[in-house]
DRENBA-165845 format. One line per field, with one value per residue (C-alpha): residue number from 1; residue in three letters; x, y, z. Coordinates in steps of 0.02 Angstrom, whole numbers, padded with zeros to 5 digits. Layout:
# residues N
seq (NUM; ...);
type (ALA; ...);
east (X; ...);
north (Y; ...);
up (Z; ...);
//
This chain:
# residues 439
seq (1; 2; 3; 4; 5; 6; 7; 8; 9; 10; 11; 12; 13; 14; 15; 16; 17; 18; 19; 20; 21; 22; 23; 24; 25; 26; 27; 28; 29; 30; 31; 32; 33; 34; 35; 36; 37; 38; 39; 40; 41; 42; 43; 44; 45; 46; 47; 48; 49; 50; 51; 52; 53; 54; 55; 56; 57; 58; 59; 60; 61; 62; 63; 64; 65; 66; 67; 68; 69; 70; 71; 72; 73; 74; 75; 76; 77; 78; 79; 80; 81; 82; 83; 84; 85; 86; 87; 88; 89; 90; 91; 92; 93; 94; 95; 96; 97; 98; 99; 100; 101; 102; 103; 104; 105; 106; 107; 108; 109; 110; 111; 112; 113; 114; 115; 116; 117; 118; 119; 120; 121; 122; 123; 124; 125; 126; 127; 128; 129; 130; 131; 132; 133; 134; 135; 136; 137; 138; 139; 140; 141; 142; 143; 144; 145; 146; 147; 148; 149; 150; 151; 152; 153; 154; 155; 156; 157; 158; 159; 160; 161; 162; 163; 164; 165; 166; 167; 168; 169; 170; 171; 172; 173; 174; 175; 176; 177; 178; 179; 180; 181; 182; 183; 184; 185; 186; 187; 188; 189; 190; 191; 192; 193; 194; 195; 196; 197; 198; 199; 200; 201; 202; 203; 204; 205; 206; 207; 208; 209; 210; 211; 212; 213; 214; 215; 216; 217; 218; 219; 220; 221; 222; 223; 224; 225; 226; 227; 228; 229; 230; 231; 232; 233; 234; 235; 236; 237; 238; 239; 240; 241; 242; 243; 244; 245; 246; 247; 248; 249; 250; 251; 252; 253; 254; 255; 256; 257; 258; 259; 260; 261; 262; 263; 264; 265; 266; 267; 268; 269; 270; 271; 272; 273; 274; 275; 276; 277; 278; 279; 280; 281; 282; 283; 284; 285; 286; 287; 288; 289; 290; 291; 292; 293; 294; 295; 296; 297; 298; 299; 300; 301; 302; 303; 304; 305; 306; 307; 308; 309; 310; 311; 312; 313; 314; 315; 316; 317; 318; 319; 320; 321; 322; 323; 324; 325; 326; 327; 328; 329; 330; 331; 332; 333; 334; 335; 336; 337; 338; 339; 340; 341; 342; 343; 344; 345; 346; 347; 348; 349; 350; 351; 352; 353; 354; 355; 356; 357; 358; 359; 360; 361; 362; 363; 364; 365; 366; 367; 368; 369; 370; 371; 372; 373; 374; 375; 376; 377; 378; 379; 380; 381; 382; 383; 384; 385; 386; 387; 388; 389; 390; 391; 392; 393; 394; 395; 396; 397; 398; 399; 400; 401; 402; 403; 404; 405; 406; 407; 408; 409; 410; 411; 412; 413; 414; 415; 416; 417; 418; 419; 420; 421; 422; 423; 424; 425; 426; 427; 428; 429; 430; 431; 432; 433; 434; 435; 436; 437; 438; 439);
type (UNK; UNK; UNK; UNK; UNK; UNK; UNK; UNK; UNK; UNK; UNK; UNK; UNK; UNK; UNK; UNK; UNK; UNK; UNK; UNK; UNK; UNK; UNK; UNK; UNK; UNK; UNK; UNK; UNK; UNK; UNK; UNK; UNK; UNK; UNK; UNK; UNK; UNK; UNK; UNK; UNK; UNK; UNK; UNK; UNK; UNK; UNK; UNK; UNK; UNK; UNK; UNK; UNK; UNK; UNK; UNK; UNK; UNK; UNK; UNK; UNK; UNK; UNK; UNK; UNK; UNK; UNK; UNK; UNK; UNK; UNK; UNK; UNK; UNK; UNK; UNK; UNK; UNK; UNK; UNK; UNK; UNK; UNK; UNK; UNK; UNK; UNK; UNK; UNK; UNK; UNK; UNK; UNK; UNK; UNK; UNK; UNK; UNK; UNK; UNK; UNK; UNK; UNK; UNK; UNK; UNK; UNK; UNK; UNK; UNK; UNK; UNK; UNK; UNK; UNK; UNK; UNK; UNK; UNK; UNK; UNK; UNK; UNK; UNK; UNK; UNK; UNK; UNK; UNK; UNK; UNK; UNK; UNK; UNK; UNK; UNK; UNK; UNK; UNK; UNK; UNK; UNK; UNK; UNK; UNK; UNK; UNK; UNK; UNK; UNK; UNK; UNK; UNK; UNK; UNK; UNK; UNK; UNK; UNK; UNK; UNK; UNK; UNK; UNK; UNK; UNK; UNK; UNK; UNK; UNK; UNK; UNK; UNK; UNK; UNK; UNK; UNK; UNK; UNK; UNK; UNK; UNK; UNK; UNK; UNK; UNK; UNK; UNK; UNK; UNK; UNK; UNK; UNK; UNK; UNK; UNK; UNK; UNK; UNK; UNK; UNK; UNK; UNK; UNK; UNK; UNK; UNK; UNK; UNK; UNK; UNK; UNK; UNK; UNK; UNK; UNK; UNK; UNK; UNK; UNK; UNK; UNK; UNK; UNK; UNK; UNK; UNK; UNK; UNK; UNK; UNK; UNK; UNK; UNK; UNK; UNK; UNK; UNK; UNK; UNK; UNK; UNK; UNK; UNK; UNK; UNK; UNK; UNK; UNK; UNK; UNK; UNK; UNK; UNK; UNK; UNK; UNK; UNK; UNK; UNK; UNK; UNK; UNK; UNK; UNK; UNK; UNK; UNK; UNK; UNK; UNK; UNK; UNK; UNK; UNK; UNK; UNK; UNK; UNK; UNK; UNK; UNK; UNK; UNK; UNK; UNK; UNK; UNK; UNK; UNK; UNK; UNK; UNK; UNK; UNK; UNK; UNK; UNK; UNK; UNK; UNK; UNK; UNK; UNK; UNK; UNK; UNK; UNK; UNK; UNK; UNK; UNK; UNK; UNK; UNK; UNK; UNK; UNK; UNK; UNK; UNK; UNK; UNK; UNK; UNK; UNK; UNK; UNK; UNK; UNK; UNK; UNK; UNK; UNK; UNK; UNK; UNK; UNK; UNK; UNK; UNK; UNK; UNK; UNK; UNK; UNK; UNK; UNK; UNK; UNK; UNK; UNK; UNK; UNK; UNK; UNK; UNK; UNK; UNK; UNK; UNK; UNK; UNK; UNK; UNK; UNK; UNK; UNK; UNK; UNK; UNK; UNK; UNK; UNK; UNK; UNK; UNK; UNK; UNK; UNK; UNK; UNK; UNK; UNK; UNK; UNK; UNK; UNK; UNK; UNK; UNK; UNK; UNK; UNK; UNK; UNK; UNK; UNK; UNK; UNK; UNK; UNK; UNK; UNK; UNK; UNK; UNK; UNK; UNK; UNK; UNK; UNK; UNK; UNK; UNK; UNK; UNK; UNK; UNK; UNK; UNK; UNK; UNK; UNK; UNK; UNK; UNK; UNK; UNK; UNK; UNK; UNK; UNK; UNK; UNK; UNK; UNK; UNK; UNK);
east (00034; 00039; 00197; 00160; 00259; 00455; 00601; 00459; 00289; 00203; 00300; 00281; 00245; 00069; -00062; 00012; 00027; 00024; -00010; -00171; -00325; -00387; -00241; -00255; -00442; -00411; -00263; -00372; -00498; -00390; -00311; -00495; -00497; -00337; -00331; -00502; -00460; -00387; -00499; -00627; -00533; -00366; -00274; -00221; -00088; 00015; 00160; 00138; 00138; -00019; -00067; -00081; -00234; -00306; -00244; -00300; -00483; -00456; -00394; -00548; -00656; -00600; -00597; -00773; -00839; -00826; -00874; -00710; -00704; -00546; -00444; -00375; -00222; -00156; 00013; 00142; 00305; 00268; 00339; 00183; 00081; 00164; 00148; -00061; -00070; -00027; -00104; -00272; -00293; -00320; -00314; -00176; -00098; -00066; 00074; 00029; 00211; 00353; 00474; 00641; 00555; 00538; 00352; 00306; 00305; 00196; 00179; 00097; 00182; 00065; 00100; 00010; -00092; 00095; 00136; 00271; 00289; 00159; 00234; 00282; 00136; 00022; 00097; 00103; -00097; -00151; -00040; -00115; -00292; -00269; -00371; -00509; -00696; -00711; -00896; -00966; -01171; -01262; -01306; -01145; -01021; -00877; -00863; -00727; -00651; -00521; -00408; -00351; -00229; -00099; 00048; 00017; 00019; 00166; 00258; 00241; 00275; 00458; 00495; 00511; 00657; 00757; 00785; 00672; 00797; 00912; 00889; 00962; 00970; 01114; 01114; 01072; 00994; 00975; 00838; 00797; 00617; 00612; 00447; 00395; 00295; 00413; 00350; 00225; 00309; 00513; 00510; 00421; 00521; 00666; 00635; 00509; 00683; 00750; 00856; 00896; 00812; 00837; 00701; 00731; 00636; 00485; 00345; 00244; 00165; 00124; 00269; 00412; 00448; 00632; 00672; 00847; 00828; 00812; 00915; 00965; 01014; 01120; 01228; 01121; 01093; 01269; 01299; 01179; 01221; 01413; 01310; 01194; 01342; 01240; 01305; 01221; 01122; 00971; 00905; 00743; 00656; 00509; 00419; 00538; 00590; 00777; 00889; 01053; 01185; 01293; 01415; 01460; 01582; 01482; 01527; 01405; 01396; 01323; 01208; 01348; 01427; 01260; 01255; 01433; 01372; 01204; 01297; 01405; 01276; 01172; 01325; 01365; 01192; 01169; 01029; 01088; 00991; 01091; 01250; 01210; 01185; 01082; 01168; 01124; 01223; 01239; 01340; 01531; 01635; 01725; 01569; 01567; 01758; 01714; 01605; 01690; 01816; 01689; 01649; 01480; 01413; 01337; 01208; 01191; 01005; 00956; 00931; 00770; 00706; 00563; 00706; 00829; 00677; 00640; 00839; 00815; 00659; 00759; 00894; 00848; 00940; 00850; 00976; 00976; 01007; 01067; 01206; 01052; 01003; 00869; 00874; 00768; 00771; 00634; 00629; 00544; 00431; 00448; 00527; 00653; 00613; 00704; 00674; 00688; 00868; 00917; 00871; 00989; 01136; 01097; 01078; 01261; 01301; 01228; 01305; 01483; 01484; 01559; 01516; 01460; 01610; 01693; 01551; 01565; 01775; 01823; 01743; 01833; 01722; 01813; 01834; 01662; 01604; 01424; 01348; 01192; 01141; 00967; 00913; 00777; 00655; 00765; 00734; 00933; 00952; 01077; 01181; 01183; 01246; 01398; 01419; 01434; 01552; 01670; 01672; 01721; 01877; 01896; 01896; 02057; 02092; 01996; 01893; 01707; 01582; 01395; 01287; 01089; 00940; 00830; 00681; 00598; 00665; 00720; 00927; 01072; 01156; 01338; 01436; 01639; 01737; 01936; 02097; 02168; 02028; 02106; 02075; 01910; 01876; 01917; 01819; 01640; 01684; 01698; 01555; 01468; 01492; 01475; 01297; 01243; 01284; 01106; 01139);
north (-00793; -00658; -00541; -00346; -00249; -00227; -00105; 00050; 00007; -00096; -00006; -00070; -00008; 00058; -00018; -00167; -00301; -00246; -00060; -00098; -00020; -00179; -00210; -00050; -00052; -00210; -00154; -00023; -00112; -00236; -00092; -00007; -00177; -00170; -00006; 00036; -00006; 00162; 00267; 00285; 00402; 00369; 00512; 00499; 00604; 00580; 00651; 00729; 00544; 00560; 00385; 00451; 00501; 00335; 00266; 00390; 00372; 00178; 00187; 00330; 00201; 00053; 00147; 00237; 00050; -00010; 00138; 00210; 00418; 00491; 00645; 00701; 00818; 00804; 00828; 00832; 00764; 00597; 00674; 00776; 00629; 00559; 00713; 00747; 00577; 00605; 00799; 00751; 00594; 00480; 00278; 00273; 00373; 00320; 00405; 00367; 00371; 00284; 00406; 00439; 00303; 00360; 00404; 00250; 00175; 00207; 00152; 00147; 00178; 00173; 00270; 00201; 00332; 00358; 00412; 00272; 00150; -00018; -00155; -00325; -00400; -00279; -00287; -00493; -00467; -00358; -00495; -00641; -00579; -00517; -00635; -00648; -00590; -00434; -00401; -00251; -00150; -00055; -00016; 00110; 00226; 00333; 00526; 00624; 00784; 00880; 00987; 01130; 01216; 01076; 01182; 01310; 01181; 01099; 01254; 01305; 01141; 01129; 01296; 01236; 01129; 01311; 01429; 01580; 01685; 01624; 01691; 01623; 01818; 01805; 01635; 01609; 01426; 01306; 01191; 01073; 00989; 00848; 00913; 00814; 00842; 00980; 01106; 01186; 01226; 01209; 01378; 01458; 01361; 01439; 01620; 01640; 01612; 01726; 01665; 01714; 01557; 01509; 01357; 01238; 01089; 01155; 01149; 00957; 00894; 00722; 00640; 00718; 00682; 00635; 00667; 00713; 00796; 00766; 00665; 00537; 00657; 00791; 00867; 01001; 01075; 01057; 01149; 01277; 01314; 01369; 01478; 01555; 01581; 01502; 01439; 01292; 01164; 01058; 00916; 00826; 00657; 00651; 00626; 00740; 00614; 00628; 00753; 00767; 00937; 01038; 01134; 01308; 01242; 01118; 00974; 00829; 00823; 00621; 00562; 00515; 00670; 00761; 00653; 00698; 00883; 00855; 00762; 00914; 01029; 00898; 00888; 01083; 01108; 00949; 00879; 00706; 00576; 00418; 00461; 00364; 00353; 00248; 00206; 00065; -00087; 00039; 00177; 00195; 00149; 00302; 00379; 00226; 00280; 00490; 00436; 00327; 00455; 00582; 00457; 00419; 00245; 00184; 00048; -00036; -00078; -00159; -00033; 00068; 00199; 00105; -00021; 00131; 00195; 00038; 00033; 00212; 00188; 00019; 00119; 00300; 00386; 00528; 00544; 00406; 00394; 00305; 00377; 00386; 00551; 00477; 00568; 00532; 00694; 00601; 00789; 00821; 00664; 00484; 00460; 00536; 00710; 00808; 00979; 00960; 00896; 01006; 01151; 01066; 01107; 01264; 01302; 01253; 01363; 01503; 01474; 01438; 01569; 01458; 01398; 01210; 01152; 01212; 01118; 00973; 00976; 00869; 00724; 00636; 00502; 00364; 00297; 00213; 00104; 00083; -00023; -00091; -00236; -00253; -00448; -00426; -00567; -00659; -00656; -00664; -00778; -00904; -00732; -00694; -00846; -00862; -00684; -00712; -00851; -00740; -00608; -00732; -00793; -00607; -00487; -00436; -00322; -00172; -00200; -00192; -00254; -00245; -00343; -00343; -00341; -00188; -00201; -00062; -00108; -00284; -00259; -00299; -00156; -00183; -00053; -00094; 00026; 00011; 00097; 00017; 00109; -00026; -00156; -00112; -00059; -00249; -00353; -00252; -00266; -00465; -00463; -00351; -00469; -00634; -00567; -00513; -00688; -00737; -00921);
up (00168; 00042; 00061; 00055; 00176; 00133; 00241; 00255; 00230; 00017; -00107; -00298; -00466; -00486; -00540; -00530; -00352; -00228; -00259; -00358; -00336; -00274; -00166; -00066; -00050; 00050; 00146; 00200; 00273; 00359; 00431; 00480; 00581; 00656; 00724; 00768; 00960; 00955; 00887; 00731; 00653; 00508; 00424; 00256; 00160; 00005; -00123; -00275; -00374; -00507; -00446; -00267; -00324; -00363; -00199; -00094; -00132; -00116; 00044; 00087; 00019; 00136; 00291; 00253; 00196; 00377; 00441; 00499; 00476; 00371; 00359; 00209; 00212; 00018; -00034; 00138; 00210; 00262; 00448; 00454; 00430; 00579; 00697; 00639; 00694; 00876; 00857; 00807; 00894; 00746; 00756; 00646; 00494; 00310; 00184; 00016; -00067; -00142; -00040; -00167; -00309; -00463; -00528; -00583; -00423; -00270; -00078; 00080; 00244; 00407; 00558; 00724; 00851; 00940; 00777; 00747; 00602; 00661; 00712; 00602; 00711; 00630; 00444; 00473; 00536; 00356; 00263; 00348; 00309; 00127; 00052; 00154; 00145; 00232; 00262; 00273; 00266; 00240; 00446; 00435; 00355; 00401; 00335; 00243; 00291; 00209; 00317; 00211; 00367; 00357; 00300; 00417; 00580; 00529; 00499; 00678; 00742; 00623; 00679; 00867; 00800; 00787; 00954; 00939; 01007; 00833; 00664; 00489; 00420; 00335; 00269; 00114; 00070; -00082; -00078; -00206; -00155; -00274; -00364; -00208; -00030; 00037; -00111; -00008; 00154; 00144; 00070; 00179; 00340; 00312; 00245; 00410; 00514; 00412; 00282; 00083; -00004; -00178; -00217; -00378; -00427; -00330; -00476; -00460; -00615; -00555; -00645; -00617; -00429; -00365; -00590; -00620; -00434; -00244; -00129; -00279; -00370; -00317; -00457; -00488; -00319; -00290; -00458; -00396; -00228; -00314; -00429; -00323; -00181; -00073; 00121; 00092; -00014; 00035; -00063; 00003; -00053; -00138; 00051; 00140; 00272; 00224; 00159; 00091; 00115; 00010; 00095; 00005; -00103; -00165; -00088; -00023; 00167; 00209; 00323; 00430; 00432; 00469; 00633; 00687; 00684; 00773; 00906; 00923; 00949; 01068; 01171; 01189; 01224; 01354; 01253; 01215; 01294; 01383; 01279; 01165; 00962; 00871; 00693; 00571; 00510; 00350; 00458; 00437; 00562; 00528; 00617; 00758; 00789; 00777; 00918; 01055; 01040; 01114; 01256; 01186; 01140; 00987; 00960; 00773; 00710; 00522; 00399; 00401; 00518; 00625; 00670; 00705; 00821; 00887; 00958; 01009; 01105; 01211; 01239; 01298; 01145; 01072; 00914; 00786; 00585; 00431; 00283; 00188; 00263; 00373; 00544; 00696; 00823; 00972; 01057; 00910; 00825; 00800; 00626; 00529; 00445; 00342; 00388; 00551; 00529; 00435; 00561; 00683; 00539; 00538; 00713; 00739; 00615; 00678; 00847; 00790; 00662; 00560; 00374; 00331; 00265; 00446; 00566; 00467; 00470; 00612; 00548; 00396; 00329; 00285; 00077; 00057; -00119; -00130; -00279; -00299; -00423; -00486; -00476; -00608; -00563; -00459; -00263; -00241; -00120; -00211; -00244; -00070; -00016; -00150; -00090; 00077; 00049; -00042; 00081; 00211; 00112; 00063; 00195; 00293; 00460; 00450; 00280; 00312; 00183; 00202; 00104; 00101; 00006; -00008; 00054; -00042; -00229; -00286; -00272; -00171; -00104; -00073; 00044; 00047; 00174; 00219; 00237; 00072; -00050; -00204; -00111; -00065; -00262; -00317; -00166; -00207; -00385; -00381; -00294; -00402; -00537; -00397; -00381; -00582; -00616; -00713; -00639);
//
């Protein structure tokens, strides 16, 4: 069985297996005959990659070829994708995107009619079926629409994520968008609230998504946000489905700490389901701690948002997220999105009167080392295990080491956490070098 589907959806460079033109014509009718129980309908929307143009046409193509209709929304968050799913009544939904990826690469995350990421029965059923024969004739086709009102609905349907009795006059807000999905509508989110906005890296040319800017890359906003005076910065992917802060000094506010506040505000306003938070095996304990001291309860998933949903959903929690930036807000939609996250910030803000630096105070993160090390063609698994083995010698009282291999780029990604930061240092360095090891 060919493998195609990694953490979040077929990710690779383009052109190339498995985001060929080939490769995604098939995908797309194996996913025409998947889904088709629900509906004969698929909505397909992309980033501002130059190859999303190649692969959205192939995946039109598929769908049409079995006669399967398609609407095509162009350049959005890969959260909007999610929510016109549900909205329109579709099948299912595609996001043609390598999220925070560099150009080069492109991707293909799938969104069922619920509007959450399909299930590893239905990525094992496109896998299993790659190769065949798919037959199709000449008896019947599906059409194409375009939907040129996109921005507009999914501006209305952020702005519910903010009271309407609350304004952000006043605030004045950095965004960096990546040269990605958010360049048509983050803009315009925030200054219809109200708020001063300042908007860099906002100009797609097809090739210089997530470049130098966006959630990987944060020295600049940061920079800018203490040059502009601003009360806060905002960095989004290149598909908007995470975000990272600055406060107003300039300083990086983490996924973790973005939870911390949320959780504030869902407890002052009674909106947190089951009192409980969904983190990932990725999440500090620092956080875990900042938690069970509130009386709440936390619940770890693997890394990636459909398995942070898929916790959520068992458990009745309505908050859930990764360090990464990744926030799911279920009151809202059923994956992580940036904006929407961000909205919750600000709305505490507005309510305490206080700045970002002050909401985000009485949680102290922990010292944290992340590395990662890029196996080149290796699939890692010897590394792993020599890893592993050194960790278990290794690893003393309240050290923490997580150790995993991406599934959306070939590298391990080592997180070290503990009191004794030196110690910490040394372990992830060894097995920095443990896992470079070419033999």
């Amino acid at each position: 069985m060919v493998k195609l589907f990694g953490t979040d959806g077929i990710r690779g460079r383009a052109n190339a297996f498995p985001m060929s033109a080939e490769s995604v014509l098939q995908v797309a009718k194996l996913a025409a005959l998947r889904f088709r129980n629900y509906g004969n309908t698929a909505i397909i929307g992309k980033d501002t990659r130059l190859s999303g143009y190649v692969f959205e046409s192939c995946f039109v193509a598929g769908l049409l070829s079995l006669g399967m209709n398609a609407i095509i929304v162009g350049p959005v968050p890969t959260p909007c994708v999610s929510m016109l799913t549900v909205s329109l009544r579709c099948a299912f939904g595609v996001m043609i995107s390598a999220s925070h990826n560099e150009f080069r690469d492109n991707g293909i995350k799938f969104f069922d009619h619920r509007g959450l990421k399909i299930s590893t029965d239905d990525e094992s059923f496109i896998e299993e079926n790659f190769h065949k024969k798919i037959n199709t004739t000449n008896e019947s086709f599906g059409k194409a629409k375009r939907l040129d009102d996109v921005t507009g609905r999914y501006l209305e349907f952020i702005k519910r994520a903010f009271p309407s009795d609350l304004s952000l006059k006043g605030i004045k807000i950095l965004l960096d968008c990546a040269n990605g999905s958010m360049y048509k509508i983050a803009e315009s989110v925030f200054w219809e609230l109200g708020a001063e906005v300042v908007t860099i890296n906002n100009a797609p040319n097809g090739n210089n998504i997530n470049l130098d800017c966006g959630t990987m890359h944060t020295q600049g906003m940061q920079e800018r946000v203490k040059r502009e005076k601003a009360h806060i910065g905002i960095a989004f992917d290149g598909d908007g489905d995470r975000l990272v802060v600055a406060d107003e000094n300039g300083n990086v506010i983490d996924g973790d700490q973005l939870i911390a506040s949320i959780v504030r505000l869902f407890l002052r306003l009674g909106r947190l389901s089951s009192g409980t938070v969904v983190l990932t095996v990725a999440s500090s304990m620092a956080l875990e701690n900042f938690l069970h001291g509130l009386g709440l309860r936390t619940v770890r998933s693997n890394v990636g948002d459909r398995e942070v949903l898929k916790r959520m959903i068992e458990t009745g929690a309505n908050l859930g997220g990764e360090p990464s930036g990744h926030i799911i807000i279920r009151d809202y939609v059923n994956t992580s999105d940036g904006l929407i996250a961000a909205l919750q910030l600000l709305h505490l803000m507005v309510i305490d009167g206080a700045s970002a630096s002050e909401i985000t105070a009485n949680f102290t993160p922990i010292p944290r080392i992340l590395r990662n090390v890029d196996l080149g063609s290796s699939d890692g698994h010897l590394k792993l295990v020599a890893a592993e083995q050194y960790i278990s010698k290794n690893v003393i009282g309240d050290e923490r080491i997580v150790l995993r291999k991406s599934g959306t780029e070939n590298v391990i990604r080592i997180i070290g956490e503990g009191s004794n930061i030196s110690r910490i240092e040394a372990i992830v360095q060894d097995l920095v070098e443990i896992t470079s090891r070419t033999s």
